[in-house]
C-alpha positions, 0 to 999 in steps of 0.5 A: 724669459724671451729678450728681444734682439731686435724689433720693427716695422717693416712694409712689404716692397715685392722683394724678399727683405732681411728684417734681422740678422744676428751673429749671437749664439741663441735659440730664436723665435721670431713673431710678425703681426699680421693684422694688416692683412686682407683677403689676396694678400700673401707673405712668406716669412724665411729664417736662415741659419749657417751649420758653420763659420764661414758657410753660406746661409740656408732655409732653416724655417719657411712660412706663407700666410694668405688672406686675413688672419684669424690669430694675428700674431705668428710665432716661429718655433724655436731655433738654435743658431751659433754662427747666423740668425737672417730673418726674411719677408716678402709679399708674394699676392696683394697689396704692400703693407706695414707689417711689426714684427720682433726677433727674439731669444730664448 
């Protein structure tokens, strides 16, 4: 059964926000709401991932939505991380909106 690590609300700014990090080891899925999207909008969704301790973060997973969305709710596929978990988002077309969203572990 899927536990939540962490779970909010978060309204997009223009920048590419950290939702989430976690330093647990996990196989992650993250999931985000988008119903609050309208046509000319657009997010991307990034997840990064450090190979080992003492690394940098890198792009494991990347994601961009655009318009409504038919299916609202988005789900990552899962991904296994020992060291780091950091969950992104970013506006990148449209209009600043509260987007719920949830980090989960498998």
């Amino acid at each position: 059964m899927p536990t939540a690590i962490t779970t909010s609300s978060t309204t997009t700014d223009g920048t590419e926000q950290t939702l989430a990090t976690d330093t647990t080891n996990k196989v992650y899925v993250f999931v985000v709401d988008t119903s609050a999207m309208a046509g000319g909008d657009a997010i991307e969704i990034r997840i990064y991932t450090k190979a080992r301790s003492g690394d940098s973060s890198l792009l494991a997973y990347y994601v961009t939505y655009a318009n409504a969305q038919g299916e609202v709710n988005k789900y990552s596929p899962p991904i296994p991380a020992d060291i780091e978990c950091k969950v992104t988002l970013k506006r990148v077309a449209g209009t600043d909106r509260a987007y719920k969203w949830a980090l989960l572990s498998l």
